[in-house]
Each structure stands twice: as structure tokens, then as C-alpha cells.
C-alpha positions, 0 to 999 in steps of 0.5 A: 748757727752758733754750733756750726760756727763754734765748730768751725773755729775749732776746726780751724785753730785745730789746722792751722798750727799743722800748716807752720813750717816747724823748725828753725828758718835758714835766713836766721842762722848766723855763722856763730850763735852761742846759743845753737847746742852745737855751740854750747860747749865751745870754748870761746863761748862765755856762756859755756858752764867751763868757762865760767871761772876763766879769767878772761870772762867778763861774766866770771863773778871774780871779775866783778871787782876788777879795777879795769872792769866798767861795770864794777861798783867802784868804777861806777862815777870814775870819769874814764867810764862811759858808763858814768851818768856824769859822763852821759853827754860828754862828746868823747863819750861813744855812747852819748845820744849826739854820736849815735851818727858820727861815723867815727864812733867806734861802734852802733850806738847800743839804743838807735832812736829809729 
């Protein structure tokens, strides 16, 4: 009995990956993945291998050291940075918790609670 019902476990799992719809779903696919190959050189996506030394990039290691840049060492405690911890409860401050629901907040708080 147990090698009739090893066997059809094995016989199962051998079927059931034939019986997946291979690809990927339509409902999925937006207007613009930059992760899509046919997008992977375009020349507004940051993660093209050309553009990885544009100026414009924020992903550019040069523009790591940048003053306006908020992810910059140096502009870590800078008031101005919603980034700063200081900073994490200010009410002007976009990502603060108490404006995940205030419709003014100039854009979707970045870890909604739900």
C-alpha cells in the first residue's frame, strides 16, 4: 500500500508542473517595466549599463556626494531631509506616519500600515 501511494505522489508532482500556463500573465504587464528585455537599453531607464554614468542618474556613484542629493552622507541630519530621523514626526514631512491619510501629501506614503 505504501509503494502504490509513493508511486502516486510521484506521479502527481511529475503532472502537475506540465499542467502551469508557462509565461508570463497579461494582467501583469504594465505600460513600461524596465525590467522587460525589450526595455533594458532604453535610454530613460536608470538601470541601463549606458546610463550609469549620465548626470542625471540618481543611481550615478558620482552623484552620491551630491549636496541636493538626500541620500548623501552629508545630508543625512540636514533639517530640510525627510529622511532625517529628527525629521521622522515633523508635520511637513511626507513621510511621516500621521500623513499616510492626508490627501495633500504629495505622494503614497512609501510603508502603508494595511
Amino acid at each position: 500500500m505504501r509503494v502504490v501511494f509513493l508511486l502516486f505522489l510521484l506521479l502527481l508532482f511529475s503532472v502537475t508542473p506540465t499542467l502551469a500556463e508557462p509565461g508570463f500573465s497579461e494582467k501583469y504587464v504594465r505600460d513600461y517595466n524596465i525590467f522587460h528585455p525589450l526595455n533594458q537599453y532604453r535610454a530613460d531607464n536608470p538601470l541601463n549599463p549606458i546610463n550609469a554614468y549620465d548626470p542625471k542618474n540618481p543611481l550615478n556613484p558620482i552623484n552620491q556626494y551630491d549636496p541636493g542629493n538626500p541620500v548623501n552622507p552629508m545630508n543625512q541630519y540636514n533639517p530640510s531631509n525627510p529622511y532625517n530621523p529628527l525629521n521622522q514626526f515633523n508635520p511637513k514631512n511626507p513621510l511621516n506616519p500621521l500623513n499616510e491619510y492626508n490627501p495633500t501629501t504629495p505622494f503614497q506614503p512609501l510603508n502603508p500600515s494595511r
